[in-house]
C-alpha positions as a Markdown table, in Angstrom:
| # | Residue | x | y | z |
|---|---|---|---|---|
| 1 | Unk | 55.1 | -1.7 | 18.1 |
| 2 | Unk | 52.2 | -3.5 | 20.2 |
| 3 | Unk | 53.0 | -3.4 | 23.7 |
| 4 | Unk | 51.2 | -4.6 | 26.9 |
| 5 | Unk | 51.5 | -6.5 | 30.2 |
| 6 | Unk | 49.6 | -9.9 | 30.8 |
| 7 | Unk | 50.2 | -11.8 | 34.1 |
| 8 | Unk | 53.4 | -12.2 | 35.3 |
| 9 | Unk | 54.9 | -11.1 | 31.5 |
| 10 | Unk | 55.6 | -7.8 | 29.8 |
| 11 | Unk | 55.0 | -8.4 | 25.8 |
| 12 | Unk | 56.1 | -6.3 | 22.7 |
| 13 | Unk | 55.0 | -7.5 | 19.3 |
| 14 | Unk | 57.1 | -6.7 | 16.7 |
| 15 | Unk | 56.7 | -6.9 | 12.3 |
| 16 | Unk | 59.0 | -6.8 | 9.8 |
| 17 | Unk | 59.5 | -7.0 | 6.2 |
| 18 | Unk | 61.5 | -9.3 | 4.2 |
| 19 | Unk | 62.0 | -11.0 | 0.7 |
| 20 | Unk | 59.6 | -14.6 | 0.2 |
| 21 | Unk | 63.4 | -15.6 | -1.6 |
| 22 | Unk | 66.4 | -14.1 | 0.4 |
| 23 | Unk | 67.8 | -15.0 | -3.2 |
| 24 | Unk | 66.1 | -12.9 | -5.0 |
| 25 | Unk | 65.9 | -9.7 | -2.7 |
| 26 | Unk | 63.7 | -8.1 | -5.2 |
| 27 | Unk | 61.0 | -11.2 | -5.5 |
| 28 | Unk | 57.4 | -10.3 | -3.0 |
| 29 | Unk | 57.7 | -9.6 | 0.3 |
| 30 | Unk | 55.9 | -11.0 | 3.1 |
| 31 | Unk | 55.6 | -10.4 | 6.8 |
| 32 | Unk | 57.6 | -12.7 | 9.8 |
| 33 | Unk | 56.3 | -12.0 | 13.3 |
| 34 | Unk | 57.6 | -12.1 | 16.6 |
| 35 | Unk | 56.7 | -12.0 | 20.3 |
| 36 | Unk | 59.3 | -10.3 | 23.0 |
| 37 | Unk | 58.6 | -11.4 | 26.6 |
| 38 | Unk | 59.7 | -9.8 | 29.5 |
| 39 | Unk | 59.4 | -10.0 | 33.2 |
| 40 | Unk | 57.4 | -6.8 | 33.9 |
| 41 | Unk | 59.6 | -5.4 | 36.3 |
| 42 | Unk | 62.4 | -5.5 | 34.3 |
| 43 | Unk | 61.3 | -4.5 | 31.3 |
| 44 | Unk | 63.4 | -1.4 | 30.7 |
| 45 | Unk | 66.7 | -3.4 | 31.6 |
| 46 | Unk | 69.4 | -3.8 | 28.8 |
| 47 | Unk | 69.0 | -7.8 | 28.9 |
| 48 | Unk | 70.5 | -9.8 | 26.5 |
| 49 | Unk | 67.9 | -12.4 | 24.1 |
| 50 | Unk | 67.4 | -15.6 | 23.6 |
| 51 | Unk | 65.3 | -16.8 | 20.1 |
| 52 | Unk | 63.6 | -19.8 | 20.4 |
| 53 | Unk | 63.1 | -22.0 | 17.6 |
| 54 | Unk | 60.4 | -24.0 | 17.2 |
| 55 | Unk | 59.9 | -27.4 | 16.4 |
| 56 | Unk | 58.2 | -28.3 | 12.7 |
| 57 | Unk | 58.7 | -27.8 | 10.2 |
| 58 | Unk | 56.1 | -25.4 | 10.0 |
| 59 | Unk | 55.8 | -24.4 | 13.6 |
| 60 | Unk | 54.7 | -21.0 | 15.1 |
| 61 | Unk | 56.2 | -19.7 | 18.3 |
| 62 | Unk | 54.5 | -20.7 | 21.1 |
| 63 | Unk | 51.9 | -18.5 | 22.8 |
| 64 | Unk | 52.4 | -17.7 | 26.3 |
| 65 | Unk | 49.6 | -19.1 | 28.2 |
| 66 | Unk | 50.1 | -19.9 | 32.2 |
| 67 | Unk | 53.9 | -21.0 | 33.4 |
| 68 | Unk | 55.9 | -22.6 | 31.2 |
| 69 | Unk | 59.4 | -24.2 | 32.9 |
| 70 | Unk | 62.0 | -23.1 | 30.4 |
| 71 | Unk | 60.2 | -19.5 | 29.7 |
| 72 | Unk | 60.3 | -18.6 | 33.3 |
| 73 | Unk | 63.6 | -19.9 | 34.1 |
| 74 | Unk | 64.5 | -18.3 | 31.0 |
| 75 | Unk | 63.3 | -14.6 | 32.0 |
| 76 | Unk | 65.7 | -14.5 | 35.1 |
| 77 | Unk | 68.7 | -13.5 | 32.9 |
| 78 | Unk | 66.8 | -13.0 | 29.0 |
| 79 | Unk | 64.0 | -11.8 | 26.9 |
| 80 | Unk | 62.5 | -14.3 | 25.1 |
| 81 | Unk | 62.0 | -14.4 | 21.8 |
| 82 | Unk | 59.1 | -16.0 | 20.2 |
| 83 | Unk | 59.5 | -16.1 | 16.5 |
| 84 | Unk | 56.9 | -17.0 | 13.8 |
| 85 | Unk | 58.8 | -18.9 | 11.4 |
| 86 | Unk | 57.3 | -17.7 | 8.1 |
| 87 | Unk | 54.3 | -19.5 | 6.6 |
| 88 | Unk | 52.7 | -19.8 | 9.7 |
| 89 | Unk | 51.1 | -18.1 | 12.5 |
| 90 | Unk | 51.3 | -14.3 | 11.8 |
| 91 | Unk | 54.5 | -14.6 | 10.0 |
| 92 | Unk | 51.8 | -14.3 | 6.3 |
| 93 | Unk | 50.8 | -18.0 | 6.5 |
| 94 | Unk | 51.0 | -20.3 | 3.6 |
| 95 | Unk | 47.4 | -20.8 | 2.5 |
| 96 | Unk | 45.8 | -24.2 | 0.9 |
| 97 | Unk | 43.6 | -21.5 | -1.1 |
| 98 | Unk | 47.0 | -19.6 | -3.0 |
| 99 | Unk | 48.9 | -23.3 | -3.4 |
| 100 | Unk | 45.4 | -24.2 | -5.2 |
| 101 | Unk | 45.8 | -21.3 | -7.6 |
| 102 | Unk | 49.1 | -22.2 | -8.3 |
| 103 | Unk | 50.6 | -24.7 | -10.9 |
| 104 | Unk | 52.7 | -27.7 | -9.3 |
| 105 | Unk | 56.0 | -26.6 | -10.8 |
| 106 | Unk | 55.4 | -22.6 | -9.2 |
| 107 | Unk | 53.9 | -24.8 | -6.0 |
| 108 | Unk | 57.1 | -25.9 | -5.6 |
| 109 | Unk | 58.8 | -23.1 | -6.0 |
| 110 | Unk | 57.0 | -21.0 | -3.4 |
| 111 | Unk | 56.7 | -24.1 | -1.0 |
| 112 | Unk | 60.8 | -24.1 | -1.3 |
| 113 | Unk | 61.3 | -20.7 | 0.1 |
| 114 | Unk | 60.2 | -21.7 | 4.0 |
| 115 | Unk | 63.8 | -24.4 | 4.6 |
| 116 | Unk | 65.9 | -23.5 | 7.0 |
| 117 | Unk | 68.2 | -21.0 | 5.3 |
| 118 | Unk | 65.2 | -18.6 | 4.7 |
| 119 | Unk | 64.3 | -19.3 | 8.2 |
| 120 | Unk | 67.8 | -18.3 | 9.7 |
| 121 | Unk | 67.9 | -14.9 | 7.1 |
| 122 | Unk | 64.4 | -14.2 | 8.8 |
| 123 | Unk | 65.8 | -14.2 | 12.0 |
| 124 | Unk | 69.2 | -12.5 | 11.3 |
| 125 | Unk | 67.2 | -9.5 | 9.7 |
| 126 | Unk | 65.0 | -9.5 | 13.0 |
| 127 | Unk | 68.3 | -9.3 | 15.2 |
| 128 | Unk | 69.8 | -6.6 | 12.7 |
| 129 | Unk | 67.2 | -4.3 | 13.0 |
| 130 | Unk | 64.7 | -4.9 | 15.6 |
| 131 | Unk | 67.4 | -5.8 | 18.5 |
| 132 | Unk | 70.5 | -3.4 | 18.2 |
| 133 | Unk | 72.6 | -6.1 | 15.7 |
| 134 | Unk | 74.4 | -7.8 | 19.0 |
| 135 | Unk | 74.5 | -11.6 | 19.2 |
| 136 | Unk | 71.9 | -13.5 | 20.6 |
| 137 | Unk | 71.3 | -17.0 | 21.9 |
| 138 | Unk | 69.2 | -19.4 | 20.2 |
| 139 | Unk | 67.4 | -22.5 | 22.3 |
| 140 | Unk | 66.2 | -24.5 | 19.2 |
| 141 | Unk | 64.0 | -27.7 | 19.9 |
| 142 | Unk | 63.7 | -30.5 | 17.4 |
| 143 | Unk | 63.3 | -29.2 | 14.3 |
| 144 | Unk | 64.8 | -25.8 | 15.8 |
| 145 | Unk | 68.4 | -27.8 | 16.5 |
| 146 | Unk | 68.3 | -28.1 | 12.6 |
| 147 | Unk | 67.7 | -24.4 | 12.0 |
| 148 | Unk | 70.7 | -24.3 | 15.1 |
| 149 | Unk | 73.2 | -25.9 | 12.6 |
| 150 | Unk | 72.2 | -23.5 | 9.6 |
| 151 | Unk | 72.1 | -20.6 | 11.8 |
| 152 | Unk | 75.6 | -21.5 | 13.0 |
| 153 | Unk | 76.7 | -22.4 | 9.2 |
| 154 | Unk | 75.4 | -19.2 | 7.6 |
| 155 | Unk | 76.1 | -16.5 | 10.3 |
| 156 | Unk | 77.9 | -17.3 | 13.7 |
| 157 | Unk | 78.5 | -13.8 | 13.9 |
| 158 | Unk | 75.0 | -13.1 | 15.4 |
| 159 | Unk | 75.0 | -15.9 | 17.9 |
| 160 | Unk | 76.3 | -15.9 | 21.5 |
| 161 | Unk | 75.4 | -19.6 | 22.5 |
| 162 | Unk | 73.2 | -21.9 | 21.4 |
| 163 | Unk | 70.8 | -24.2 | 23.1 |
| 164 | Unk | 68.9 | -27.7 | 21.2 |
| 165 | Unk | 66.8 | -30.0 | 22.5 |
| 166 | Unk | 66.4 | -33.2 | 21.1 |
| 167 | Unk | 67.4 | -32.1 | 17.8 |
| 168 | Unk | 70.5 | -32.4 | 15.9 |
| 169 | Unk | 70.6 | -33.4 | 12.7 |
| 170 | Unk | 72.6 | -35.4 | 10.9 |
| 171 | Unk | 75.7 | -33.8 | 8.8 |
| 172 | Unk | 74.6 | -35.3 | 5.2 |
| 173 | Unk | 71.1 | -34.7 | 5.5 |
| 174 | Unk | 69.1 | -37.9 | 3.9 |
| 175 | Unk | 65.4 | -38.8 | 4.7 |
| 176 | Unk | 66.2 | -42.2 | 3.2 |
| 177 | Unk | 68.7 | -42.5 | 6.4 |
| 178 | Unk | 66.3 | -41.2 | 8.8 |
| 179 | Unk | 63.2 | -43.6 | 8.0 |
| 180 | Unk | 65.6 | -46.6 | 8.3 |
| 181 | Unk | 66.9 | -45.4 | 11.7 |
| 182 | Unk | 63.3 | -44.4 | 12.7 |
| 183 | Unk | 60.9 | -47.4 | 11.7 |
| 184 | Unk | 62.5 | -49.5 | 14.0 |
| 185 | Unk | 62.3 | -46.9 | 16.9 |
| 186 | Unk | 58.5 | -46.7 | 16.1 |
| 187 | Unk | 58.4 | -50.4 | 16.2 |
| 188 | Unk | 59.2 | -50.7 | 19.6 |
| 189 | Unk | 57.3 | -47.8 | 20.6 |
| 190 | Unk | 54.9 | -50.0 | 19.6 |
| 191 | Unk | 55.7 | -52.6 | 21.8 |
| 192 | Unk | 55.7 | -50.5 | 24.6 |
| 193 | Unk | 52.4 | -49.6 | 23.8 |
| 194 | Unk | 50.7 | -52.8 | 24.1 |
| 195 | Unk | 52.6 | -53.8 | 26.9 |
| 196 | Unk | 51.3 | -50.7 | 28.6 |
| 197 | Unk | 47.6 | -51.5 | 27.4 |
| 198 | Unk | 47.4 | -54.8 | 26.5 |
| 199 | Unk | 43.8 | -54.9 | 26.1 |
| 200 | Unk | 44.0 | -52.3 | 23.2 |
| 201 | Unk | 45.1 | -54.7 | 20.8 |
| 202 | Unk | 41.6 | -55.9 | 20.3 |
| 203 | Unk | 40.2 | -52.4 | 20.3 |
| 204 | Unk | 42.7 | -51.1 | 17.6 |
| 205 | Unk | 42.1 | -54.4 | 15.4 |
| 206 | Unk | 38.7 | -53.8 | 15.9 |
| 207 | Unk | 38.6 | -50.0 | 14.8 |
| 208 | Unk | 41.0 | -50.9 | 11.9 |
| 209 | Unk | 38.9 | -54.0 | 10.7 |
| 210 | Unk | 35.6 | -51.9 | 10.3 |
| 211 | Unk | 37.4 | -48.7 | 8.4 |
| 212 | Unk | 38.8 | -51.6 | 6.1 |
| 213 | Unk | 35.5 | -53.0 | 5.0 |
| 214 | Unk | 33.0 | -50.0 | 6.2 |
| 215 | Unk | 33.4 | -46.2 | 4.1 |
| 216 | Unk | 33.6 | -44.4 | 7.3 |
| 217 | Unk | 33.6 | -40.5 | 6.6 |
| 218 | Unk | 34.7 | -38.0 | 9.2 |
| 219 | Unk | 32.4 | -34.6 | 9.6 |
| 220 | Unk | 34.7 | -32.7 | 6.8 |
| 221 | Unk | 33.5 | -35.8 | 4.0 |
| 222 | Unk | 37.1 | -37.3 | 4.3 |
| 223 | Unk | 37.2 | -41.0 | 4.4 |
| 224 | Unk | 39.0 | -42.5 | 7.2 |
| 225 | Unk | 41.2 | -45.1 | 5.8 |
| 226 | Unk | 43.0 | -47.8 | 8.3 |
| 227 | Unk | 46.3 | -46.0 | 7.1 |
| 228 | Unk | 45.2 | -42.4 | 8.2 |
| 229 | Unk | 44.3 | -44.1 | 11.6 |
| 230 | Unk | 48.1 | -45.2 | 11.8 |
| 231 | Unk | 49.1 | -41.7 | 11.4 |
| 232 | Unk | 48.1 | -41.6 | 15.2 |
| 233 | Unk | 51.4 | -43.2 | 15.9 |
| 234 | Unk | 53.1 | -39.8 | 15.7 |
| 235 | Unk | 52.3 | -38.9 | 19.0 |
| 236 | Unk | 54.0 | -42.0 | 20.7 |
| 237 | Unk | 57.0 | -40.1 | 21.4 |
| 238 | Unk | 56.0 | -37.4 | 23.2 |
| 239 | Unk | 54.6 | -37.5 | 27.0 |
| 240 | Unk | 52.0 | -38.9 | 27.6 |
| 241 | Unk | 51.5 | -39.9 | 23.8 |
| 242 | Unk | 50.5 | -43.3 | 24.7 |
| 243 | Unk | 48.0 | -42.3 | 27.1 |
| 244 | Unk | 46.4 | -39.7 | 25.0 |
| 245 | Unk | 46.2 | -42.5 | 22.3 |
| 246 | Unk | 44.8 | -45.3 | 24.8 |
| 247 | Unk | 41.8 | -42.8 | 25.9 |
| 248 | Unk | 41.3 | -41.5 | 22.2 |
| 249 | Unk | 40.4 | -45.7 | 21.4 |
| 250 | Unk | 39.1 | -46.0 | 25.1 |
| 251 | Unk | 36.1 | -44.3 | 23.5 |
| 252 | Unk | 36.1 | -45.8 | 19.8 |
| 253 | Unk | 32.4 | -47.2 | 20.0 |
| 254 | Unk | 29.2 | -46.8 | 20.9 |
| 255 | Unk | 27.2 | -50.4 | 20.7 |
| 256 | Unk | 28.7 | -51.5 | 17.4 |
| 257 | Unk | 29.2 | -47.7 | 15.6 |
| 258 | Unk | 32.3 | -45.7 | 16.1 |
| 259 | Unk | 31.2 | -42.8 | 17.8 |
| 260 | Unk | 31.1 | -39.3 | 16.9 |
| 261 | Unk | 33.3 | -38.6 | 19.7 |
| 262 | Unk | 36.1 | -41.0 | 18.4 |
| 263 | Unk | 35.5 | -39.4 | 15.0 |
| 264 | Unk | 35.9 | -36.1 | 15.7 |
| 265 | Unk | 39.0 | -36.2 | 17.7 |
| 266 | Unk | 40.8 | -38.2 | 14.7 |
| 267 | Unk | 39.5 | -35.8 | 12.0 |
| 268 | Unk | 41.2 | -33.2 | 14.1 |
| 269 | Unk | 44.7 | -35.0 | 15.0 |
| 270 | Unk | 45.0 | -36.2 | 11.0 |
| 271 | Unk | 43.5 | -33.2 | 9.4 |
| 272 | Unk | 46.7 | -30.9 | 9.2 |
| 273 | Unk | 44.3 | -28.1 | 8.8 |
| 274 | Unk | 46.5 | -25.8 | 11.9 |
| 275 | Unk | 49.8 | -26.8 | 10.1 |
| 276 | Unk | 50.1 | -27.9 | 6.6 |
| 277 | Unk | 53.5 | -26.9 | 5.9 |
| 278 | Unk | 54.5 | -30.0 | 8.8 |
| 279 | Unk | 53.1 | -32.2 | 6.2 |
| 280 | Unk | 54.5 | -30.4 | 3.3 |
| 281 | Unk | 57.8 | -29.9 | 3.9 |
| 282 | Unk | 58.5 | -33.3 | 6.2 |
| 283 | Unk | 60.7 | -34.8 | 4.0 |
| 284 | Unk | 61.7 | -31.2 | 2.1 |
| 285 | Unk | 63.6 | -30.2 | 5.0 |
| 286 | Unk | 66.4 | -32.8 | 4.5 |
| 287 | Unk | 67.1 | -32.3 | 0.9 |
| 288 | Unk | 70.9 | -30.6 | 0.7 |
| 289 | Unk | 72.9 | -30.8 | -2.6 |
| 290 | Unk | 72.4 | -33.2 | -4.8 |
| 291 | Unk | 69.6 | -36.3 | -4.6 |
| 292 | Unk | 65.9 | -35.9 | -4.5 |
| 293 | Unk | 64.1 | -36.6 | -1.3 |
| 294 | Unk | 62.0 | -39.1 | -3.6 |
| 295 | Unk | 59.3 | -40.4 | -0.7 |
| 296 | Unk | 61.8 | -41.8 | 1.6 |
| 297 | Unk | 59.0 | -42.7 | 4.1 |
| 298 | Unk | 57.2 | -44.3 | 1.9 |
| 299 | Unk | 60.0 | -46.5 | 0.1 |
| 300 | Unk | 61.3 | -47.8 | 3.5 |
| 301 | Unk | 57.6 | -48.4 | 4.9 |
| 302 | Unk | 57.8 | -51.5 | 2.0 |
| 303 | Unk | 60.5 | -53.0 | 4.1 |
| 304 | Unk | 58.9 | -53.0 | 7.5 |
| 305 | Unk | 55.8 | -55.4 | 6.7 |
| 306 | Unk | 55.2 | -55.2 | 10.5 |
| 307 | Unk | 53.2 | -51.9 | 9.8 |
| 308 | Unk | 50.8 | -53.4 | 7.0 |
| 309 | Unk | 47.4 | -52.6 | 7.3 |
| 310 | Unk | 45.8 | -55.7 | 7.5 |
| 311 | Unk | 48.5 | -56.9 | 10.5 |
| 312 | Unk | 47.6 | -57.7 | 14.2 |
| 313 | Unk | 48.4 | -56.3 | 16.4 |
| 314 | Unk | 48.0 | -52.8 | 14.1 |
| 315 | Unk | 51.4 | -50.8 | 14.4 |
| 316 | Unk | 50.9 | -47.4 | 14.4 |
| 317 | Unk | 53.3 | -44.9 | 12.2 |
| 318 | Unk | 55.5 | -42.5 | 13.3 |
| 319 | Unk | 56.8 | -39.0 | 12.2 |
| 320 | Unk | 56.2 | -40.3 | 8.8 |
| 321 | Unk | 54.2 | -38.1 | 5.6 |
| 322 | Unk | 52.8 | -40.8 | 3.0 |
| 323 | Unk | 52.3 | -39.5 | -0.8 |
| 324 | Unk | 49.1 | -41.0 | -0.2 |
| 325 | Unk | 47.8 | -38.1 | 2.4 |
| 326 | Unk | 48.1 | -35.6 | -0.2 |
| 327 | Unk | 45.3 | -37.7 | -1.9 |
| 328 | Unk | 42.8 | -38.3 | 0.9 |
| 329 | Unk | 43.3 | -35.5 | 3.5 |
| 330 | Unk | 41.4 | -32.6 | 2.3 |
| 331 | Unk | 43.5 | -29.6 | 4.0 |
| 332 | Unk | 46.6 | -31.4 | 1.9 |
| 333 | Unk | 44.9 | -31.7 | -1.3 |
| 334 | Unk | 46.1 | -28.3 | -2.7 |
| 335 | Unk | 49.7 | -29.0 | -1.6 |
| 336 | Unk | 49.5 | -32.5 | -4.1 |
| 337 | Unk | 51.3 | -31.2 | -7.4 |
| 338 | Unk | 53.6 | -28.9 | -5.4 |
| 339 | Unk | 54.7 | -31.5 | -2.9 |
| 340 | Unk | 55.5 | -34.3 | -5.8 |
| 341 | Unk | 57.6 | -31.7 | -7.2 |
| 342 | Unk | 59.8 | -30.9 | -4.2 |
| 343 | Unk | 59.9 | -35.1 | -4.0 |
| 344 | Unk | 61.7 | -35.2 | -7.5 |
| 345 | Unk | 63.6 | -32.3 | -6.8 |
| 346 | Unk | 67.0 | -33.3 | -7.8 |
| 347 | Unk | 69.5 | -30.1 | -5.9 |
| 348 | Unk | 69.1 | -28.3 | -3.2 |
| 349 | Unk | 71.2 | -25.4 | -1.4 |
| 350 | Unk | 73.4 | -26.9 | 0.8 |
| 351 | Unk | 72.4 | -27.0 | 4.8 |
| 352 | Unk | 75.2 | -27.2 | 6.9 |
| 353 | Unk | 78.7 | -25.8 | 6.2 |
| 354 | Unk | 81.0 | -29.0 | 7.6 |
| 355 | Unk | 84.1 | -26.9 | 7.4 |
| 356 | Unk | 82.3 | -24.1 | 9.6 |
| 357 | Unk | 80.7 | -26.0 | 11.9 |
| 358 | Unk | 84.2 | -28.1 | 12.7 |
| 359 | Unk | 85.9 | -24.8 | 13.6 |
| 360 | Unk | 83.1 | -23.4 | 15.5 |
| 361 | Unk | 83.4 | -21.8 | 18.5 |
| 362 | Unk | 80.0 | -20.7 | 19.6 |
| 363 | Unk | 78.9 | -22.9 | 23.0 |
| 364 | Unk | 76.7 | -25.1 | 22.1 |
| 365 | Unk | 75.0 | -27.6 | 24.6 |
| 366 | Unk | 72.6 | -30.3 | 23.7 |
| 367 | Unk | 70.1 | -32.6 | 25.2 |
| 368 | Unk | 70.0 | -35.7 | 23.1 |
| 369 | Unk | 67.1 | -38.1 | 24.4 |
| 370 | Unk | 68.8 | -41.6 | 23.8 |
| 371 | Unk | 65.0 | -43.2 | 22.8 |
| 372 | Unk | 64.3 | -40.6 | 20.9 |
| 373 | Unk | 61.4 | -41.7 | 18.2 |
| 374 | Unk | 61.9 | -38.8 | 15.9 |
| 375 | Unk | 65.6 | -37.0 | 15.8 |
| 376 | Unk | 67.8 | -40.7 | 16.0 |
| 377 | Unk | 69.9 | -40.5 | 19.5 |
| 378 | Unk | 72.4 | -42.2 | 16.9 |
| 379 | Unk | 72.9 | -39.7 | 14.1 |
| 380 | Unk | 72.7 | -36.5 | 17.0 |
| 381 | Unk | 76.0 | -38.2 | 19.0 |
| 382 | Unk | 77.6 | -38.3 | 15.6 |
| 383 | Unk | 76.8 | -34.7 | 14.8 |
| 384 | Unk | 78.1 | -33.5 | 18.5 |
| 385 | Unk | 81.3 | -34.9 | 18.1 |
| 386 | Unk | 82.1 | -33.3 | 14.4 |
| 387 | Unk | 80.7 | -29.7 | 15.6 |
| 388 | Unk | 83.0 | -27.7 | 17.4 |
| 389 | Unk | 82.8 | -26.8 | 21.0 |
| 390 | Unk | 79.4 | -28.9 | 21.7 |
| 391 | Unk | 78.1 | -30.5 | 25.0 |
| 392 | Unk | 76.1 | -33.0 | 24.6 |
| 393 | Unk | 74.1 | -34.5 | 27.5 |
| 394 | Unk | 72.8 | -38.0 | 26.7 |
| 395 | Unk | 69.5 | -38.8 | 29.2 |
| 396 | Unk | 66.9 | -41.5 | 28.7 |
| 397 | Unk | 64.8 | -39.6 | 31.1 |
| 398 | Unk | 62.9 | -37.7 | 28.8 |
| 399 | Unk | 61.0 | -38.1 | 25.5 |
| 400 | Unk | 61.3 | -35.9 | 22.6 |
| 401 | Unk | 59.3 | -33.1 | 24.6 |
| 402 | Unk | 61.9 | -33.0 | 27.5 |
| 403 | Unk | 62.0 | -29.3 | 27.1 |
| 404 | Unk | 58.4 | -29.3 | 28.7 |
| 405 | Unk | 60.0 | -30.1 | 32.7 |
| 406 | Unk | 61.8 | -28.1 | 34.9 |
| 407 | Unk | 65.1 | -29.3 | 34.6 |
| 408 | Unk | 66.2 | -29.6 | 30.7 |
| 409 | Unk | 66.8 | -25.8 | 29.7 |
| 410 | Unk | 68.6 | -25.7 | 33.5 |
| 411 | Unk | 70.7 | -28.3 | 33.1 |
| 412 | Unk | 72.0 | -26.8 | 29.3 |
| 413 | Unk | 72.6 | -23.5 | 30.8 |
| 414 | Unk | 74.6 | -25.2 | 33.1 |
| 415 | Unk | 77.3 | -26.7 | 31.1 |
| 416 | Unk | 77.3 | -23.3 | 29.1 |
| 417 | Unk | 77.9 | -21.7 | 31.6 |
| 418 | Unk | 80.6 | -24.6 | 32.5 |
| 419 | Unk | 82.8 | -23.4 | 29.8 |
| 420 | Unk | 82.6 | -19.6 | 30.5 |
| 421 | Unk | 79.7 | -19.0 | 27.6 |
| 422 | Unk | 75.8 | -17.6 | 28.2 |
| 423 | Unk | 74.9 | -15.4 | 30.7 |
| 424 | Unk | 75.9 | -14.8 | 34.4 |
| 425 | Unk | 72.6 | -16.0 | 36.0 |
């Protein structure tokens, strides 16, 4: 074990060993990672832990660089956990070189064994044997209030309270249910946009006007279609995603070319080189019993003409992966056959246990950001009230990155704490 102290944080590194299919206990092993923060001056107290899970899919724990709200007001009373979920970060990351060497149907396979339930076996094997097998609190944001359900499905056992932010998911999972819910959130997103910068409307038609009749390339030989350019859209529901996008086009041209600047800043928000298994497993991550995921996305984008290319004003896309970007983006070219596979995958190990998750009695509280843009505010208040013993606070305040102010992680220790669950603090 790695150990050392940077400013204001003591950190231990810890490795272990487990099974790519928790299955299959026998199949190749790989390696998940995780970082344990401490206050330094307290960091030979018996504190209790709290895991985060990170947003994705495909997300690596967050590296601790300068004060973070919820990290510091976390170390008063915890040690943080920051877990690499496996396939990324040091957790042995999923390579575009091995899904190259593999055939689509083997692909698949492999690609299948990062979901949620592998995630959650990671993690219970981490707080078996790393942290003395005593329950632990979880604070899962976005994607992590999905591995929150599993986790409280397949062992409740291991967890003392849990804590999700802008992220519970709904009870029958079904991508075909999120995309309708979501395409009209992204809509009006949208809207809010160009009522913000009204001027942009020209720049945006502009931009997508020459990639539709110029072959614009981008520095790694990738054409930049007027599609990929939507993609940008992702960011409009996170703070300030609308001003990051309004400078990103502030700068689109020089004289009558679109600059390198421009260029270079797109190849690197589209390229999903940093984290291919987002793109990969977008849609993979809802697929639970029977029913293939089938390009949801891309079947309800037909009913939304709003978001055709060649309309004005251009509407930008959301949290949405096209079968198309598998084609054209270069870092997801070796995902392709593997990724169609998972599509037409007609069963998948079931998610959530309803039965479980009725009765449960672990303390959970929940931040559920009413204009939310990627986790509908809709199917979350649904969700809280058929879980047992969940808080749900319902705020407009924030976007889907709440977790980054001062208050959010307060304010759900709070009602934990409310009910007699958490930690004295």
């Amino acid at each position: 074990m790695i150990s050392y102290t940077i400013p204001d944080l003591h950190v231990r590194e810890h490795t272990v060993e487990v099974p790519l299919d928790w299955s299959d206990p026998g199949s190749e092993s790989i390696t998940v990672f995780a970082r344990e923060l401490v206050e330094p001056v307290r960091k030979d107290e018996d504190l209790p832990c709290l895991l985060y899970l990170q947003g994705g899919p495909g997300g690596k724990g967050p590296r601790p660089v300068g004060s973070v709200p919820w990290i510091r007001q976390a170390l008063k009373t915890f040690r943080v956990i920051l877990m690499d979920q496996r396939g990324t970060g040091r957790s042995t990351p999923v390579s575009g070189r091995r899904m190259a060497s593999m055939p689509a149907d083997q692909g698949a396979d492999y690609l299948a064994c990062f979901r949620a339930d592998s995630i959650v076996a990671d993690a219970e094997h981490l707080r078996k044997t790393v942290f003395g097998d005593r329950p632990w609190s979880t604070l899962g944001q976005s994607y992590g209030g999905f591995l929150t359900l599993t986790y409280l499905s397949q062992a409740p056992e291991g967890l003392a309270a849990c804590y999700v932010t802008g992220g519970l998911p709904g009870l029958e999972p079904s991508a075909a249910e999120v995309y309708r819910r979501t395409y009209p959130r992204v809509a009006a997103k949208n809207r809010e946009y160009y009522a913000r910068f009204p001027h942009d409307a020209e720049q945006i038609g502009r931009i997508a006007d020459r990639l539709a009749t110029d072959d614009v390339r981008l520095a790694d030989g990738d054409r930049l279609t007027v599609r990929r350019f939507q993609s940008l859209g992702i960011d409009f529901g996170m703070k300030p995603g609308f001003e990051r996008i309004h400078w990103l086009v502030d700068e689109a041209f020089v004289g009558d070319e679109l600059s390198e600047t421009f260029l270079e800043q797109v190849r690197g928000l589209s390229s999903y080189r940093t984290n291919p298994l987002f793109a990969a497993l977008q849609e993979s991550i809802y697929g639970s019993g029977d029913g293939a995921t089938g390009w949801a996305a891309e079947a309800e984008r037909a009913r939304h003409p709003e978001f055709a290319e060649d309309a004005r004003p251009l509407v930008l896309t959301g949290e949405m992966m096209y079968p198309w970007m598998f084609a054209e983006i270069r870092g997801l070219r070796p995902y392709q056959g593997a990724v169609e596979r998972l599509a037409q995958r007609p069963r998948w190990p079931e998610l959530y246990d309803l039965e479980r998750l009725a009765a449960n009695d672990v303390p959970v509280a929940a931040a559920v950001y009413f204009d939310d843009m990627y986790v509908d505010s809709g199917l979350q208040l649904d969700t809280a009230r058929r879980v047992g013993n969940v808080q749900a606070w319902v705020t407009n305040e924030y976007e889907h990155d709440g977790l980054g102010s001062d208050r959010v992680f307060e304010r759900l220790t709070e009602l934990v704490r409310s009910v007699g669950g958490g930690v004295a603090g």
